[in-house]
C-alpha positions in Angstrom: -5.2 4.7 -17.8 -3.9 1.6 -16.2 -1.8 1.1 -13.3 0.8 -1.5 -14.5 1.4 -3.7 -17.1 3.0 -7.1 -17.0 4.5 -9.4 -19.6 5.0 -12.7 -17.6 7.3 -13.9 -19.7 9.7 -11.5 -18.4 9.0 -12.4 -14.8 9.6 -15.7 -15.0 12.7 -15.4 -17.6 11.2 -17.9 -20.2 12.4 -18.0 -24.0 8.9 -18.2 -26.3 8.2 -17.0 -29.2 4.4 -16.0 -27.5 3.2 -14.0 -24.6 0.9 -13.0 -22.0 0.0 -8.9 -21.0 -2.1 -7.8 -17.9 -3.1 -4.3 -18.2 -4.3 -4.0 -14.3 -6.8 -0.6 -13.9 -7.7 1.1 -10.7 -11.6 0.6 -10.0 -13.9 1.5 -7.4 -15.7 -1.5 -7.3 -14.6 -5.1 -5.9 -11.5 -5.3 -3.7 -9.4 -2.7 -3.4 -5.7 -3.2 -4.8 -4.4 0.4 -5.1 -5.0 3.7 -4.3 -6.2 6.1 -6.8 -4.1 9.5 -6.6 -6.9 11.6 -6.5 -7.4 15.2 -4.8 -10.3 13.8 -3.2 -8.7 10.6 -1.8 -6.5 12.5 -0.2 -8.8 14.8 1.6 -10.2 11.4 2.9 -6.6 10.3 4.3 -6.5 13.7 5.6 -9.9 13.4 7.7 -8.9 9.8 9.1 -5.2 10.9 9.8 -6.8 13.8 11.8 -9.3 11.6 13.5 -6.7 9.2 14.9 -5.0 12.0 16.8 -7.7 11.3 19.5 -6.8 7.8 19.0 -2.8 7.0 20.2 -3.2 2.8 18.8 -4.7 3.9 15.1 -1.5 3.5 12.9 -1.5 4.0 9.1 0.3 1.7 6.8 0.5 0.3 3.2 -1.1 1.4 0.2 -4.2 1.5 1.2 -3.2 2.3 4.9 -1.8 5.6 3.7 -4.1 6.2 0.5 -0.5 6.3 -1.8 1.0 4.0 -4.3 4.3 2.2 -3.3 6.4 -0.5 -4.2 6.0 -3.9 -2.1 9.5 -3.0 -1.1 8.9 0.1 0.6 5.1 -1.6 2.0 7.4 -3.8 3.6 9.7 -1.8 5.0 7.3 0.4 6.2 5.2 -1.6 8.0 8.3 -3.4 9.5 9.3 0.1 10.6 5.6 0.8 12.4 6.2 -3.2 14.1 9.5 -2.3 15.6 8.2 1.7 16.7 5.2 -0.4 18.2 7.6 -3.2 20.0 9.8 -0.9 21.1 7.0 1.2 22.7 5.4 -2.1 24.3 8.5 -3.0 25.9 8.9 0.0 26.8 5.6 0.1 28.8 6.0 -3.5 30.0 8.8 -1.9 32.0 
């Protein structure tokens, strides 16, 4: 099963009569793009999320920060969120 599938043409809003598809598939070897939603990746998350409780500067964000798919939208936003909570909490300390 793949995990997306792109037609370029669409992307870029050319007019042709020919095309170009990407069928991108989750794979455990090389570098890492996405998560696989898998019970047992999320058991992992689970160990490391309950291992940084020990650990107050271990933050979790992203795809693979978090072990889930998301947009790049909501990567963004996230990890903008997680700068501004960390920011706000050095200033706070500087103080």
């Amino acid at each position: 099963m793949y995990t997306r599938i792109t037609e370029f043409k669409f992307l870029t809003g050319q007019k042709n009569d020919k095309t170009t598809i990407v069928y991108e598939y989750p794979t455990a070897e090389g570098d890492p793009y996405y998560p696989i939603p898998r019970k047992q990746n999320q058991e992992i998350y689970n160990k490391y999320k309950k291992l940084s409780e020990d650990h107050p500067d271990v933050f979790f964000t992203g795809r693979l920060g978090t072990y889930k798919y998301y947009n790049m939208d909501q990567v963004v936003a996230q990890s903008l969120a997680l700068f501004k909570k960390l920011k706000n909490r050095e200033e706070y300390v500087q103080q």
